[in-house]
Biopython code that builds the backbone (N, CA, C, O; Angstrom):
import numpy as np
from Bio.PDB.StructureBuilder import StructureBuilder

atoms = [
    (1, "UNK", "N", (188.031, 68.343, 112.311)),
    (1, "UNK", "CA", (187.002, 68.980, 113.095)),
    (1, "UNK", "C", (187.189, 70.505, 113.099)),
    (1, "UNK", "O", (186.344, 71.392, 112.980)),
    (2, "UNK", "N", (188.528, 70.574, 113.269)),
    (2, "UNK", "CA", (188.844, 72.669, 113.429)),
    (2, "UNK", "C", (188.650, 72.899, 111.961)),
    (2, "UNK", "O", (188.066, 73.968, 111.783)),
    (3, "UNK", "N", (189.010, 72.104, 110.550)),
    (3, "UNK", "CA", (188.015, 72.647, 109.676)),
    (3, "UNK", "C", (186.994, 73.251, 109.305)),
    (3, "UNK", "O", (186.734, 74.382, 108.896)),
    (4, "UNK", "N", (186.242, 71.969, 109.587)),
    (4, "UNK", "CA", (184.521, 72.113, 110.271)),
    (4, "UNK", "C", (184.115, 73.146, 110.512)),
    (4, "UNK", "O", (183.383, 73.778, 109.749)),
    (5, "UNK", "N", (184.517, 73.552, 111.665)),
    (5, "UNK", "CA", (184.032, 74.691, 112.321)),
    (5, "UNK", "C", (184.576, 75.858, 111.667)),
    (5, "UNK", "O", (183.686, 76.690, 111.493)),
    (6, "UNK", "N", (185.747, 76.248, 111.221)),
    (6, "UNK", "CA", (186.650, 77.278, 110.547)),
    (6, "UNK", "C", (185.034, 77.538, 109.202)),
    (6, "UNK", "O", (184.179, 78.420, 109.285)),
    (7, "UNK", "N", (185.115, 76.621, 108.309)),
    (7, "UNK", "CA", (184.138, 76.557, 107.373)),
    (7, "UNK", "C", (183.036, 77.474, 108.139)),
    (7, "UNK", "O", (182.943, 78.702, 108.164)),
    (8, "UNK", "N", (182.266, 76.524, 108.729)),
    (8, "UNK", "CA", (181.386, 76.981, 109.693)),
    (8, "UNK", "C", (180.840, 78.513, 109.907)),
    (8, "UNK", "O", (179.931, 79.136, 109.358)),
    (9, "UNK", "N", (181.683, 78.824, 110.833)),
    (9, "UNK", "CA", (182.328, 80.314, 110.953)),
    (9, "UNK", "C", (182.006, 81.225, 109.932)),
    (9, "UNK", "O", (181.187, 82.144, 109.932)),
    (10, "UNK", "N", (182.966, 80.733, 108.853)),
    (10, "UNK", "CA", (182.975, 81.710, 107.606)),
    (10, "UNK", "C", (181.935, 81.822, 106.909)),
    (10, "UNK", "O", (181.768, 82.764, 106.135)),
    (11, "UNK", "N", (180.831, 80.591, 107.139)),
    (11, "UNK", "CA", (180.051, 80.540, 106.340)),
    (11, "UNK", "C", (178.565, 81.704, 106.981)),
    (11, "UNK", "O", (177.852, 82.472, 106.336)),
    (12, "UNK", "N", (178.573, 81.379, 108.419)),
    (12, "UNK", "CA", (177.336, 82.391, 109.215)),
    (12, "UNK", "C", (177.925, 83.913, 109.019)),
    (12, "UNK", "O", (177.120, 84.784, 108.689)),
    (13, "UNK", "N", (179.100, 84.207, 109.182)),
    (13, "UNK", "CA", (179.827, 85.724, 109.713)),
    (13, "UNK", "C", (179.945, 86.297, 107.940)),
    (13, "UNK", "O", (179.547, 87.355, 107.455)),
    (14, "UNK", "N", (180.565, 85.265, 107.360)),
    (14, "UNK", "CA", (181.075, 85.877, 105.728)),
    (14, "UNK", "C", (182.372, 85.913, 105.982)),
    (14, "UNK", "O", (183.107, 85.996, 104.999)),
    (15, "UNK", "N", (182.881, 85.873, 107.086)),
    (15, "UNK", "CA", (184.417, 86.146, 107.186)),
    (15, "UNK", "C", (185.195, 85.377, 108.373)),
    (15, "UNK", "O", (184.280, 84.912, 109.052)),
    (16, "UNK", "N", (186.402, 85.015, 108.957)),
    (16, "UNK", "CA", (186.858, 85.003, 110.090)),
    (16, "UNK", "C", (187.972, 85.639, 110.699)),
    (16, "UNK", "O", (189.064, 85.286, 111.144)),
    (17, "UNK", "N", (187.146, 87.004, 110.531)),
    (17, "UNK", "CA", (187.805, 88.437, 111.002)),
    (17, "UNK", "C", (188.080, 88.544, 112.387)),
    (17, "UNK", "O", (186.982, 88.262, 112.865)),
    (18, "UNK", "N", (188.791, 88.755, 113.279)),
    (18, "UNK", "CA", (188.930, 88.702, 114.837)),
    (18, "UNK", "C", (189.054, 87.469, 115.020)),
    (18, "UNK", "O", (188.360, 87.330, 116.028)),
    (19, "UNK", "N", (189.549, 86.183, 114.700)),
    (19, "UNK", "CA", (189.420, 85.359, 115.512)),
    (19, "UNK", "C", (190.950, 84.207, 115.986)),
    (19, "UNK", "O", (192.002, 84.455, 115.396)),
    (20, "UNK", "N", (190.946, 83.793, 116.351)),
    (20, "UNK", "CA", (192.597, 83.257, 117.074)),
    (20, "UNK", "C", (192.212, 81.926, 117.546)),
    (20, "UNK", "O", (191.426, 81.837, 118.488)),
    (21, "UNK", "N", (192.631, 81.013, 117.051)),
    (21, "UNK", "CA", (192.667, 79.913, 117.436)),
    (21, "UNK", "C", (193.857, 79.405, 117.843)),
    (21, "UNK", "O", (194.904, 79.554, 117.214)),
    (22, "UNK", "N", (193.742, 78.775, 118.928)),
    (22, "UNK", "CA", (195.173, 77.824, 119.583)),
    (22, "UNK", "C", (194.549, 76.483, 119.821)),
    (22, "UNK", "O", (193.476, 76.133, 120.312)),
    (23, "UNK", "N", (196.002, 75.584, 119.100)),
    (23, "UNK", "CA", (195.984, 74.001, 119.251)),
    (23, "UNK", "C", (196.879, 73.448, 119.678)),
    (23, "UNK", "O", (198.053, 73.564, 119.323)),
    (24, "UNK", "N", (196.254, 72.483, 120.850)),
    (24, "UNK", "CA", (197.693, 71.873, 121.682)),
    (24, "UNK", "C", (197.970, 70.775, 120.918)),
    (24, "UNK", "O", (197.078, 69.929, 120.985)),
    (25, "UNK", "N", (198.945, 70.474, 120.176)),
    (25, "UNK", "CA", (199.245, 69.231, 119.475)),
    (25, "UNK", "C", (200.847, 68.967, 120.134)),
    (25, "UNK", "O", (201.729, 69.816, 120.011)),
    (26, "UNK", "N", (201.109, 67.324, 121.026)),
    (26, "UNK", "CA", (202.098, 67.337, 121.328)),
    (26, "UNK", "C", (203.545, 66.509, 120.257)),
    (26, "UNK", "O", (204.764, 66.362, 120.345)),
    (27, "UNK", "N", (202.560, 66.199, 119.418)),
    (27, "UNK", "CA", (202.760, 65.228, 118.106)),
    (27, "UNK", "C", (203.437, 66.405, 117.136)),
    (27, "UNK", "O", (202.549, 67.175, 116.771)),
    (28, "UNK", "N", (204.589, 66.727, 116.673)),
    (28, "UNK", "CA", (205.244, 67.346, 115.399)),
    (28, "UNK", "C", (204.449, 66.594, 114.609)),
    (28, "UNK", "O", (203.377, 67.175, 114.438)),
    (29, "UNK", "N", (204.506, 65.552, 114.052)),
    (29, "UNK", "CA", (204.420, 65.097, 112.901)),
    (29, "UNK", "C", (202.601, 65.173, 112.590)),
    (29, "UNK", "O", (202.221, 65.183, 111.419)),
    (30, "UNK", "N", (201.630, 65.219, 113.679)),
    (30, "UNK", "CA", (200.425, 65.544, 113.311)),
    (30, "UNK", "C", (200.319, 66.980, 113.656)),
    (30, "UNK", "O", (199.319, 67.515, 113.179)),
    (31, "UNK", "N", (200.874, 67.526, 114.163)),
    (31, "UNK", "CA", (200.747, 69.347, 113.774)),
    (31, "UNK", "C", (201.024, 69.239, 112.497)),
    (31, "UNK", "O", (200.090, 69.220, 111.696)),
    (32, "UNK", "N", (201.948, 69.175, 112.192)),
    (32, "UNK", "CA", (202.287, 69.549, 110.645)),
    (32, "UNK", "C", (201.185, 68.843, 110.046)),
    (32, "UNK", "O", (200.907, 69.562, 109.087)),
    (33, "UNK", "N", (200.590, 68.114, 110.037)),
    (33, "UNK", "CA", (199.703, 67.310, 109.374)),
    (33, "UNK", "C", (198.175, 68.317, 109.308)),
    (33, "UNK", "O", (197.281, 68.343, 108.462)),
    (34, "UNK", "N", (198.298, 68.817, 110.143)),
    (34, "UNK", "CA", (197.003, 69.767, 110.497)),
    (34, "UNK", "C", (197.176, 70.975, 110.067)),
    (34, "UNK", "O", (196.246, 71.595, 109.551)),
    (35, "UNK", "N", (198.277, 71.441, 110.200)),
    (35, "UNK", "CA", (198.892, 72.663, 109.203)),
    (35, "UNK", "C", (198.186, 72.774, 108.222)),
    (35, "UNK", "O", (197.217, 73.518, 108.074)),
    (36, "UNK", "N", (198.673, 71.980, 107.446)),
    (36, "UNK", "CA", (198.804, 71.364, 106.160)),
    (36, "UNK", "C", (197.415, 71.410, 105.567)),
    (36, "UNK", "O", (197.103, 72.036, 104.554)),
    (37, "UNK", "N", (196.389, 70.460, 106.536)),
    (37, "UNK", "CA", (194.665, 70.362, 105.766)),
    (37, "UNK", "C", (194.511, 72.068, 106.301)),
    (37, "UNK", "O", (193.850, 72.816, 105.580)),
    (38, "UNK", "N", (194.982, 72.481, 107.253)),
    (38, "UNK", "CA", (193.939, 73.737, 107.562)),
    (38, "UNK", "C", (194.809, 74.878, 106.888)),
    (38, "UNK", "O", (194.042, 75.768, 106.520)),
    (39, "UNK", "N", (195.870, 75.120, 106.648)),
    (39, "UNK", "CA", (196.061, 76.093, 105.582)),
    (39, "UNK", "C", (195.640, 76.035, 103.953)),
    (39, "UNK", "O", (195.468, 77.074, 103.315)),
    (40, "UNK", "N", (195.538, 75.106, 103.537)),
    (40, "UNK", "CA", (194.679, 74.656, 102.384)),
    (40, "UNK", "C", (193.712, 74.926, 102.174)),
    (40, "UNK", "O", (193.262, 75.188, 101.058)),
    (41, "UNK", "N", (192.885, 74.933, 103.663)),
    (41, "UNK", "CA", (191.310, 75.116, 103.266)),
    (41, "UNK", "C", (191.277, 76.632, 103.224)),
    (41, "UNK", "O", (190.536, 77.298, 102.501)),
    (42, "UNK", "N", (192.469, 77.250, 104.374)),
    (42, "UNK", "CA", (192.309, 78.822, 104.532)),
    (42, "UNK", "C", (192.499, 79.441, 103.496)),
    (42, "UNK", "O", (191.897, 80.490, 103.267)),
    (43, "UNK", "N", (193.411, 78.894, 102.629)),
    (43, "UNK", "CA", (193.918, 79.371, 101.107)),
    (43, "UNK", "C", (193.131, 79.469, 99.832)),
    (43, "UNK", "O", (193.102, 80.352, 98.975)),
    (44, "UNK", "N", (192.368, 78.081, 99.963)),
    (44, "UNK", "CA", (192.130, 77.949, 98.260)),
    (44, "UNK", "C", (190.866, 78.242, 98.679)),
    (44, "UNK", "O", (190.405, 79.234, 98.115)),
    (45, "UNK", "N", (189.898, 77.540, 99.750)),
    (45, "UNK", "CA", (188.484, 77.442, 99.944)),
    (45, "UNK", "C", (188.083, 78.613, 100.355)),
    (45, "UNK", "O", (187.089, 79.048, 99.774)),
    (46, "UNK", "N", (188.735, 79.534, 101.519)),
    (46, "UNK", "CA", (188.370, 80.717, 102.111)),
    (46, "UNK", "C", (188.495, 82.182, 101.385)),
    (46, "UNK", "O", (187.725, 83.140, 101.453)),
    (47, "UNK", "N", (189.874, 82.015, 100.582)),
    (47, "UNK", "CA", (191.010, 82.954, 100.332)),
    (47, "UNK", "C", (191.465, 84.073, 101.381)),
    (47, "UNK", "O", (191.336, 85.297, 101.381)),
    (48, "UNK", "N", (192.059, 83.151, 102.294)),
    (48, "UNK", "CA", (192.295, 84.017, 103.659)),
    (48, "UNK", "C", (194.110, 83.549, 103.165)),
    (48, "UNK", "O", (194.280, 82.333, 103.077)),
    (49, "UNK", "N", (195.072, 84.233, 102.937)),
    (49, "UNK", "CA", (196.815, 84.401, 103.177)),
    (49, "UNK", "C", (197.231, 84.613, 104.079)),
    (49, "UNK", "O", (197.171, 85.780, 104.467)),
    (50, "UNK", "N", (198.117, 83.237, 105.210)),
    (50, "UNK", "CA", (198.817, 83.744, 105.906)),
    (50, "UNK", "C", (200.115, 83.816, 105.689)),
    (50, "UNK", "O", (200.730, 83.302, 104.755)),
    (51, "UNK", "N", (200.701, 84.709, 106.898)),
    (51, "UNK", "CA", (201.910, 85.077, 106.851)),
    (51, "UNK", "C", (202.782, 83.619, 108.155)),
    (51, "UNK", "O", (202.131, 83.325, 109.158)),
    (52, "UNK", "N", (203.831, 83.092, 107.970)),
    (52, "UNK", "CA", (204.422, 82.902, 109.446)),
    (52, "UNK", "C", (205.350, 83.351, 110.151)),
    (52, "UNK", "O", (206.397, 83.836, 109.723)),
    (53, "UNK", "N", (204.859, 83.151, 111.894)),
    (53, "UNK", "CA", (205.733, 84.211, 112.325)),
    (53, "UNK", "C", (206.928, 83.344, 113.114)),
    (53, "UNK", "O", (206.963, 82.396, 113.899)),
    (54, "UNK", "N", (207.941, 84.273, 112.409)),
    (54, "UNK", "CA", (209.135, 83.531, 112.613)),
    (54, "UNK", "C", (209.762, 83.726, 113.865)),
    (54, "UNK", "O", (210.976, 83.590, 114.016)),
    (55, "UNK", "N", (208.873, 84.081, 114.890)),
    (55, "UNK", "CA", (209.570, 84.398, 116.228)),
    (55, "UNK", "C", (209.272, 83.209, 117.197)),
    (55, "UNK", "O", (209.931, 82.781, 118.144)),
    (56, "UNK", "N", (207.786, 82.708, 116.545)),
    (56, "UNK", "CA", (207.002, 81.678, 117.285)),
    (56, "UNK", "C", (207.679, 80.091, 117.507)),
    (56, "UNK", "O", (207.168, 79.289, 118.289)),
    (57, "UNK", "N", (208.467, 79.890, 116.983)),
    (57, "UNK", "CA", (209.240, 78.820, 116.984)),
    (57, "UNK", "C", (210.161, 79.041, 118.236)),
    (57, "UNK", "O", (210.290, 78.191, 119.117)),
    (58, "UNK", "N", (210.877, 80.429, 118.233)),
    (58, "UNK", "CA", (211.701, 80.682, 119.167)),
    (58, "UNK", "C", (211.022, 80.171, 120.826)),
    (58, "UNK", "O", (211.577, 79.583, 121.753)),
    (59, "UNK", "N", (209.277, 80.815, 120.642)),
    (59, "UNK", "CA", (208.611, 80.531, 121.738)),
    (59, "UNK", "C", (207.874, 78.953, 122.078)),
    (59, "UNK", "O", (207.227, 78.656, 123.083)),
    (60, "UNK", "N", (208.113, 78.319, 121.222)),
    (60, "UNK", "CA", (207.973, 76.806, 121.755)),
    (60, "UNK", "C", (206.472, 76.803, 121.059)),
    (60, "UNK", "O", (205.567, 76.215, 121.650)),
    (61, "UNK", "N", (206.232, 77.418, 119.890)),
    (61, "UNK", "CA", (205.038, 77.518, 118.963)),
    (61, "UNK", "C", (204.986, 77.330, 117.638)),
    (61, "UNK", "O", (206.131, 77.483, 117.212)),
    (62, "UNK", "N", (204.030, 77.003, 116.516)),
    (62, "UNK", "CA", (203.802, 77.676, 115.467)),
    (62, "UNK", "C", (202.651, 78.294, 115.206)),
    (62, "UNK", "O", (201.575, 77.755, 115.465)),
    (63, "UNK", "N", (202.753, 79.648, 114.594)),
    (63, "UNK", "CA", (201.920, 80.595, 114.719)),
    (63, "UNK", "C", (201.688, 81.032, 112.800)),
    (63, "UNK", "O", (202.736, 81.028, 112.154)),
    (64, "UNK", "N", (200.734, 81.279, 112.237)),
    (64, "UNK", "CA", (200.129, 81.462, 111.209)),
    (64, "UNK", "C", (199.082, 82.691, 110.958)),
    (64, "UNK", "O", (197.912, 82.325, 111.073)),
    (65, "UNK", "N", (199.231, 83.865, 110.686)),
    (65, "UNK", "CA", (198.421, 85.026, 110.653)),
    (65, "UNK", "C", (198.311, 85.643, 109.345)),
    (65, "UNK", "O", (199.067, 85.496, 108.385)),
    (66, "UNK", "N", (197.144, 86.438, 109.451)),
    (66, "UNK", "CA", (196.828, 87.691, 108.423)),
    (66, "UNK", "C", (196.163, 88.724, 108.901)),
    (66, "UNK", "O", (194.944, 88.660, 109.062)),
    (67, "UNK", "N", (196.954, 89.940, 109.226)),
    (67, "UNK", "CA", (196.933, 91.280, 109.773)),
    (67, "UNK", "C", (195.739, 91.791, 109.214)),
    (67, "UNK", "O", (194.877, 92.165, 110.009)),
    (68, "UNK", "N", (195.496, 91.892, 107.857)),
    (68, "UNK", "CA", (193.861, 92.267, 107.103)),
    (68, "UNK", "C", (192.594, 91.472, 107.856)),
    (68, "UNK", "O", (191.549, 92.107, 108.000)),
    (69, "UNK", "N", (192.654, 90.393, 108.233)),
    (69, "UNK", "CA", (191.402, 89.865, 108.709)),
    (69, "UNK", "C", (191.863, 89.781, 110.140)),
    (69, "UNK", "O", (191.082, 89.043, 110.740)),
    (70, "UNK", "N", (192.822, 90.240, 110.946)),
    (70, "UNK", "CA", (193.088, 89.636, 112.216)),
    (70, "UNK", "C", (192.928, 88.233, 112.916)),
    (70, "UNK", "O", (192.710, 87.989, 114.103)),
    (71, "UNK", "N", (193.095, 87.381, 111.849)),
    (71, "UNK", "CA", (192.914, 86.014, 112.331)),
    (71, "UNK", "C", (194.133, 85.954, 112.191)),
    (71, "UNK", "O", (194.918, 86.549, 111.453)),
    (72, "UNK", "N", (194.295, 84.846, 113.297)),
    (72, "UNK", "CA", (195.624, 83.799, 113.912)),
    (72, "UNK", "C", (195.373, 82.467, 113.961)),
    (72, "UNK", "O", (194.164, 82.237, 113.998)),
    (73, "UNK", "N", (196.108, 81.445, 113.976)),
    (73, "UNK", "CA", (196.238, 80.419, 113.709)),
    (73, "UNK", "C", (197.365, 79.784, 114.503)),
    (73, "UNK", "O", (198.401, 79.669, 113.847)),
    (74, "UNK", "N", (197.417, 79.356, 115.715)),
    (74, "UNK", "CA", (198.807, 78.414, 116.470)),
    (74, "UNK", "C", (199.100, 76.949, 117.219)),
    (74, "UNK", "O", (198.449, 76.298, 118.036)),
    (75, "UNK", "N", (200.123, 76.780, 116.693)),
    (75, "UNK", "CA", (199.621, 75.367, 117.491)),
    (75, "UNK", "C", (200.247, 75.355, 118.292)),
    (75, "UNK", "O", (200.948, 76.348, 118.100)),
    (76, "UNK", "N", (200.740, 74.653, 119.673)),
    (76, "UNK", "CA", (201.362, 74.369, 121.042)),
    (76, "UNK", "C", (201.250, 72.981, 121.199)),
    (76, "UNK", "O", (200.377, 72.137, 120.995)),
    (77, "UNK", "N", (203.067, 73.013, 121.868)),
    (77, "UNK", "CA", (202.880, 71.730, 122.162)),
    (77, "UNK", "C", (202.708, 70.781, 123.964)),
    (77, "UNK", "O", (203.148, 69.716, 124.398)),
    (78, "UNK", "N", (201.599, 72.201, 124.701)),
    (78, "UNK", "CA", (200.990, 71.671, 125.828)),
    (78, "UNK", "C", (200.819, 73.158, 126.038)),
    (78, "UNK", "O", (201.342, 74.140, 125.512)),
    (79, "UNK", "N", (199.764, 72.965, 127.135)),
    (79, "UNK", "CA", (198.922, 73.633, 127.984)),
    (79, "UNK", "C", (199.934, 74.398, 128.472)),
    (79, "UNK", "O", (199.717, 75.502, 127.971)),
    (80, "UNK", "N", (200.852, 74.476, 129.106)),
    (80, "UNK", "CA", (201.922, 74.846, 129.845)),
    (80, "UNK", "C", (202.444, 76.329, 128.610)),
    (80, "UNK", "O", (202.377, 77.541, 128.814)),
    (81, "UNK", "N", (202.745, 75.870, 127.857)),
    (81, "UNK", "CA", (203.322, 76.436, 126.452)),
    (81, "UNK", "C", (202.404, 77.724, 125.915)),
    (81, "UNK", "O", (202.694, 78.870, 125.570)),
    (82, "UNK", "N", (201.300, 77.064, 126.002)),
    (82, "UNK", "CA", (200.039, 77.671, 125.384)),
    (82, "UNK", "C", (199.632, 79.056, 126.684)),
    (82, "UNK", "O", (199.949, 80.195, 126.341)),
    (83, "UNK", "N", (199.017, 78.893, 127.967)),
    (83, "UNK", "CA", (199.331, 79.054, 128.824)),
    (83, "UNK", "C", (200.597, 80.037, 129.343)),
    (83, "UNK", "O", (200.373, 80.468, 130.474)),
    (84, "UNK", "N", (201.289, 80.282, 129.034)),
    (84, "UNK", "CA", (202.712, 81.341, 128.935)),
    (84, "UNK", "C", (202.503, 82.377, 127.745)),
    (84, "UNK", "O", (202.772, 83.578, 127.720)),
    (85, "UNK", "N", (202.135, 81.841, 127.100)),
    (85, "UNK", "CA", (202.161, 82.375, 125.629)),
    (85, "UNK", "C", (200.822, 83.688, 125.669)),
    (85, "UNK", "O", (201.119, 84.838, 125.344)),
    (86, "UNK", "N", (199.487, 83.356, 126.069)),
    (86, "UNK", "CA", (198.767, 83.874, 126.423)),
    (86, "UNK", "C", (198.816, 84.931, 127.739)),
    (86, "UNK", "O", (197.850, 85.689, 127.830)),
    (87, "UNK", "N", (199.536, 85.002, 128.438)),
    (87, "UNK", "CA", (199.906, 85.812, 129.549)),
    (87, "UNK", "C", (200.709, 86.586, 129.391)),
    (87, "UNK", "O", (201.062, 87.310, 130.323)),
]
sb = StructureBuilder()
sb.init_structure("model")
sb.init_model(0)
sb.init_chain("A")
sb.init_seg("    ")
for serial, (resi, resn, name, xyz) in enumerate(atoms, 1):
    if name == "N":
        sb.init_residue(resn, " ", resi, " ")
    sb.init_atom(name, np.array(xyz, "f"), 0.0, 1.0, " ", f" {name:<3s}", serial, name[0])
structure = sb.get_structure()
């Protein structure tokens, strides 16, 4: 579905410049799973490169960016997490 819409996006704007998405996934094994389809599509379909940030783990996150388009990409694993992170 956050495909979907990612597509979406890129397809009305031309780009997904400014934009930050956060996902509460409490599941490791389907975050990574979602990683996975949505950096793919950001890569080959969009040609958007991210970088990861290696601090975000420290913060109870994974976080996925590219400074040229200012898009972000993170997942959390609860509201609580997500929620801190944003403040």
């Amino acid at each position: 579905m956050m495909a979907d819409m990612l597509r979406t996006v890129s397809q009305f704007t031309g780009n997904l410049k400014n934009i930050n998405v956060a996902l509460v996934e409490s599941s490791e094994n389907l975050a990574k799973q979602q990683q996975d389809r949505l950096l793919e599509l950001l890569q080959k379909k969009l040609g958007i490169f991210l970088s990861y940030d290696t601090d975000g783990k420290k913060q109870g996150r994974e976080r996925f960016f590219n400074k040229d388009h200012q898009f972000q990409i993170g997942w959390y694993p609860d509201i609580k997490t997500l929620y801190n992170d944003v403040l």
